[in-house]
Structure formats: C-alpha cells, structure tokens
Phi, psi and omega in degrees: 000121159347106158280191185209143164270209185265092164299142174203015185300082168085047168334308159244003197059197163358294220295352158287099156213307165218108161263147185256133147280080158232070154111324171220157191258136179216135186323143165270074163259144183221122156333152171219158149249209216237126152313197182284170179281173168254154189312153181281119191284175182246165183289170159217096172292012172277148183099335224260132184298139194304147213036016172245070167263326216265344148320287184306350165252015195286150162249132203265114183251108205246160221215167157274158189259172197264151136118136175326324211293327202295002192053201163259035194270164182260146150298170128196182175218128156261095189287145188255161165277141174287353174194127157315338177260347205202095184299327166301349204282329173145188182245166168226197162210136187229138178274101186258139155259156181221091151300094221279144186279151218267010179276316195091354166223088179273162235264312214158233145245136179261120166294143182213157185201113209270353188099230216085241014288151199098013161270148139007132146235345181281308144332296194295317171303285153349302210272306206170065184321328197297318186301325179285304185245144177281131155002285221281351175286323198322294185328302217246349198270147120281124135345030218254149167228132189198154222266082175312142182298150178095009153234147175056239210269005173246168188287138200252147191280138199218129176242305212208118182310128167319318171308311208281345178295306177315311188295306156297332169304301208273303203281123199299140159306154190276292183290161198275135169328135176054025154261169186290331163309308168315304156307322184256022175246346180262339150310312182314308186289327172300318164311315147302324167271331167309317186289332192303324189291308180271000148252005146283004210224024186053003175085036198280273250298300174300342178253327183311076205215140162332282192312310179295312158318326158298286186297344158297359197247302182284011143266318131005277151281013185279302197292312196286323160088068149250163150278319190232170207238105190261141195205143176228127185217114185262132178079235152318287169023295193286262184003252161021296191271330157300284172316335175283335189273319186299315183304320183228012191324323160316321176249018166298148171242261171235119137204205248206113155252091190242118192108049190334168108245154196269112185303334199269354173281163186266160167297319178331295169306331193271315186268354166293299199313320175280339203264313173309317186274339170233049133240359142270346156301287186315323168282334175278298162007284157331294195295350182262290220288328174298358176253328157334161140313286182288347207271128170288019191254183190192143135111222174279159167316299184325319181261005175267330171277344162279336140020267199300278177347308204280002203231352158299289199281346168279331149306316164345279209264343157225112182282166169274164196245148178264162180291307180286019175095332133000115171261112208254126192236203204288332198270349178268321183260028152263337168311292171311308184276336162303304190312314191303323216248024174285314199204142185311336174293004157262352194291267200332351176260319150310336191260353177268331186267347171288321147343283164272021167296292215289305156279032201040032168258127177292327201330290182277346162303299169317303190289353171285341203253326144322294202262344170302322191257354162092029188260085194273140163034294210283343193085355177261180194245150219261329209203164197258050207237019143280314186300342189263335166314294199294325200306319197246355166302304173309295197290345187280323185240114201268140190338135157256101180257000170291111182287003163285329179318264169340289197302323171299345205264340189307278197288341122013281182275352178286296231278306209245359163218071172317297151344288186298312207306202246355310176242065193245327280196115169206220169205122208309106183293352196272338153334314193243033179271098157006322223204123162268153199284174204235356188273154153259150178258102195214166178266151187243149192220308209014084191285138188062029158276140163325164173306152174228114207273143151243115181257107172256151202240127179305326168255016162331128187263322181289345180180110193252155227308301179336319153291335140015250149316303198292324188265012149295302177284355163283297193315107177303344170258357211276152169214134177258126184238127200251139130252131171289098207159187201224142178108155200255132197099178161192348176281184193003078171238003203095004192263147175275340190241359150269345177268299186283036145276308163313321180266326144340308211250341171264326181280357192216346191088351173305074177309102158351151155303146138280120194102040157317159174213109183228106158325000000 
C-alpha cells in the first residue's frame, strides 16, 4: 500500500487563525453586519462554453440569509452543471453570501476563498467578513463568499456519521505503528469512509475536482454580471485561483493569491515540503516558549524538541484517556500541533495543552485536534471539510506509487523533519477512492492575464514560501510580495506594507514592485 503523508495544505484556510479557549476553540470573531444590499446586475452571457449557455443567463434571486451569524447580508443558489465536459450529466448547487459594499457604489463583485480544499467561503464571509477582507475592499467591494461545490451549503461531499468520523479520526490501531497489522486496519478504515462517501454523496464524487471548481468561479462571475473576475484567494485558494488564470486568462481582473501552493509538485512533494515546513514552526515555536515562564520544555531548541519526540513517543505506546472517552495517542496529538502553528496567535494554547499533555491530561490537545477537523464540543462536526478535503485531493492529485519516490521522500523528512516524520507517515485513502483522479501537476503560467499579485509569509508551515517563489514565477504576469514573519498567510494580518500593497492594487490597479519584501 502506498503511504501518504499528512496532505494539510490550508486545512481551514483563514479560519486557523486565533483560537479562544473558552470550553471550545473558535476564531475570536464576532458577526458583523452589512450594509443594504446591492442591486441584483443582469448576466453577462458572453462567453459561457457551448451547451452551457443557460447557466451563464440564470438570473440570481437574493434573500436574506437565515441563522443569527449571517446578519443582514444576502443570499442566493446558483446552480451549476456537475461536469464541465457534459451538459447532460445533471446539475448541482452553490450556495453565496453577499456582503454589500459600504460605499453603495461597488467597484464590482469581489471572490473570496478561505482554502482547504473544503473550508467555507460562505462561513468565512458570515463569521467576519472584516477578518477576510481589509476595510477599504469592504468600502469597494460587494463581498461574496461561497461554497466550491461539494462543500457546506453547497452540494455536498457526504461521508460518515458523526460517531463514525470519530472512529476514523480518533481511534488508535490495535497493532504497533508501521506493522502489517496496522496497515491493515487502517485500509480497512479508509475503505469504510470511501464507501460511506460514495452512498452519501449523491453521485457528487467523480466530479468534486479544482478544474471544475474554477470554471463554477467564471459562472459566478458571468451571474454576479462582471466582465472580469476579482478575486482574493487563500491557501488551497491560490490553486483555485491559478487554475482559473489557467482557464480564463482573458478574464482575469485583479488577483490576490496568498499562501501559494506550488501547482507543479506531486503530493508527495507537497506534504515532504510540509512536513519540512512545520518542524521549522515548530522550532520557532520552541524558541519563543523558552523565553516564557509557563513554558514546559528547558534548555535549547534541540532539547525542547527532543522533549517534545519523547511525550510523541510515550503517548504512542500509552495514549491519554479524555473525559469523553476519547483516546490521545500521538497522531491527535501531532493534530493539536499542527492545528496551533497555523498562526503565532495560538502558540499560548499549545504550550497550555503541552503542559497538560505532559502531565497526563489530554483536554485541551483534544480541543486543538477539535478545531482542526472542525469538531464541536457535543461531538457532531460543525462542517463538512475533512470530507471535501480528501474529496478533492483524490481526484486532483494522482497517486504516487513509485516506491524510490517514497523512500527519497522518506528520508527528507527523517533529515529535515525529525520530530514530525514517525508520525507523518498513513495510508492512503485515496488508494481506495472510487474514481481516479483527473487533476494534474503541472507549472501554470496563464499568459496574457492581468498582473497576479502572489503573497508568501517566509516561515509559513502550511504552504511553504518556496511555493510562493515558484508560483509567482510560472506566472507570466505573477509579482511576488513576501512577509517576512511566522503563520499561514500574510494579508490582513497586521502587516502595513502588505496590506497596503494588496489594497492598492485592488482599489486602483497600482501593481506591487515585484519582490516587495515587508519586515
């Protein structure tokens, strides 16, 4: 069996951003609302690919949206075709929000995409547009945020009963890591959210792909009655947002691709590359808690991280037991720390569940490996975004079965990520995925597009700078704007000279220097 590593590329996007502990962990966001809404625009049917015309002339009829968090922002359903290649195949439906823009004359409709694949854009927009968007886009913008198909509120990727997610997140193999036992209970388990997937899902599955997902993003803007297509795109995001550049290059407008992934590496290469990329967190991690008080580790980075390896490896062979029954052995509690090192405003949460890690409490390691899979308090899941994650990895990305491949990739991650590598290391669900994928790896250049802004944060763990660099440089139009600085992402972050670079360049068209560099 193939392994795979911990694919974790923008797992939540954005929404890994500031965790609160208080009983469950949640972005410290507060709702907001909306101006009036803005008028509904007419289609703009040039363009719409042959036997697709009557998508691109749907007229959008927008509501208020239902549940306290949405405020007074708008609704709507688009319907989509389920394949792109096939007008006959059925239809699906994506679910949009519209946050109206505060001027009252917007520029246009602004796309917003928080990553995964499988996080929220409909959520993200809901929760706090502001968090998402910087003010003066607020000021110019209509706002939308909205659900790639096979995710949330849109048709949806459908796996597994909440108990049974559990049974598959959480529960430790019987047989010892990296035996045939072991292995083969965890097929077993993979085999089981496959099947679960493909009778839950409505005949979705073969279609939940990037390429299709792009071209549902230029009926969007056809239906939203743009000419050109504005876009802020995070994480899993920026792909999205290539591909689309790939597609349409004619109809780029302005965008904003921030936390690259590199389109031309294989997963193999994406999750060496990541596994490399959070064991250099994890040690600026280090280096910071050792200036603490509070912090439970002593001496150097080295010895806080051979520590750490050793409370890896003692959970292994003995996990801690949670009030809820739950057991945390090393792969939950390597969860919990991945979840914490999306952005430096969480290392104070980590270093309270490593504490009581430490001391045989699980509690709060379990609420980071909880807000990572998107998992509330009560046991049911807030989102459907593990399922749509793996949904759309399998079909994007084809299987790596060369085993020099593995062993080079193997050792990579032993040299340069020590810590992480024992438990970096599963099996590939995508091995037993129903449908072989249909995505490519390829470098994307999409010659004759507008400038394409790319932004990368230099210690980034989750999409590391080096993709960046590379998609900034396929891009025939791409400029790269770096922070310098730790955490996934980098616009509205606090940094000045990246936000007002970014915005710059969506309110006036004022193209960044390329290689900007902001301290």
């Amino acid at each position: 069996m193939t392994p795979t590593r911990r694919l974790v590329t923008a797992v939540a996007g954005l929404a890994v951003a500031t965790l609160a502990l208080t009983g469950c962990l949640a972005a410290a966001i507060p709702p907001e609302s909306s101006a009036t809404p803005g008028a509904t625009k007419a289609p703009v049917s040039d363009g719409a690919p042959a036997g697709f015309e009557e998508y691109y002339t749907q007229t959008l009829t927008w509501e208020g949206c239902s549940g306290a968090d949405a405020g007074s922002y708008d609704c709507t359903q688009v319907t989509a075709p389920s394949d792109w290649s096939d007008p006959d195949a059925g239809d699906l439906s994506l679910a949009l929000i519209r946050r109206s823009a505060d001027s009252g004359s917007p520029m246009g409709s602004l796309l917003t995409n928080p990553g995964g694949p499988g996080a929220s854009g409909y959520d993200l927009i809901a929760d706090s547009a502001s968090f998402a968007v910087a003010a003066p886009l607020l000021q110019a913008y209509d706002v939308i945020g909205f659900d790639p198909r096979g995710v949330g509120r849109s048709s949806a990727v459908a796996c597994l009963s909440p108990a049974d997610m559990d049974a598959y997140l959480f529960d430790i193999p019987a047989d010892p890591r990296g035996s045939d036992g072991w292995t083969a209970e965890l097929t077993q388990r993979n085999e089981g959210f496959v099947a679960g997937c493909e009778q839950s899902s409505d005949g979705i599955l073969p279609y939940i792909t990037t390429d299709n997902a792009a071209r549902d993003m230029d009926l969007l803007r056809a239906v939203l009655g743009d000419e050109k297509l504005n876009y802020l795109g995070y994480s899993y995001g920026t792909f999205l947002g290539a591909t689309y550049a790939k597609l349409f290059p004619d109809r780029v407008g302005r965008l904003v691709l921030d936390g690259a992934i590199d389109p031309s590496v294989s997963g193999l290469d994406v999750s060496t590359t990541q596994a490399v990329g959070f064991e250099s967190a994890l040690r600026a991690y280090m280096a910071d808690c050792l200036t603490t008080s509070d912090c439970p580790f002593a001496g150097d980075v080295d010895d806080a991280m051979a520590d750490l390896g050793t409370l890896l490896a003692s959970v292994d062979r003995s996990p801690l037991a949670n009030s809820d029954g739950r057991m945390l052995g090393a792969d939950s509690l390597m969860t919990g720390i991945i979840s914490a090192l999306y952005s430096q405003a969480s290392w104070q949460y980590l270093t309270v569940g490593l504490t009581d890690a430490l001391q045989g409490n699980a509690s709060v390691m379990f609420q980071l490996a909880d807000f990572y899979y998107g998992r509330n308090p009560d046991g049911s899941y807030a989102d459907n975004s593990t399922e749509a994650f793996r949904a759309y990895n399998c079909m994007d990305y084809p299987v790596d079965t060369d085993q020099a491949d593995v062993d080079a990739a193997d050792a990579v991650v032993a040299a340069q990520a020590p810590t992480i590598a024992p438990y970096w290391d599963g099996v590939d669900v995508c091995a037993s995925w129903p449908y072989p994928p249909t995505g490519v790896r390829e470098p994307i250049a999409a010659d004759g597009a507008a400038p394409i802004v790319v932004v990368g944060t230099t210690n980034d763990p989750a999409t590391p700078y080096t993709w960046s660099q590379s998609l900034a440089d396929q891009l025939s139009s791409g400029v790269l704007v770096t922070r310098v600085g730790e955490g996934h992402t980098g616009y509205n972050k606090g940094n000045a000279c990246v936000d007002d670079a970014v915005n710059a360049y969506m309110l006036d068209g004022t193209v960044p220097e390329d290689g900007l560099r902001c301290g």
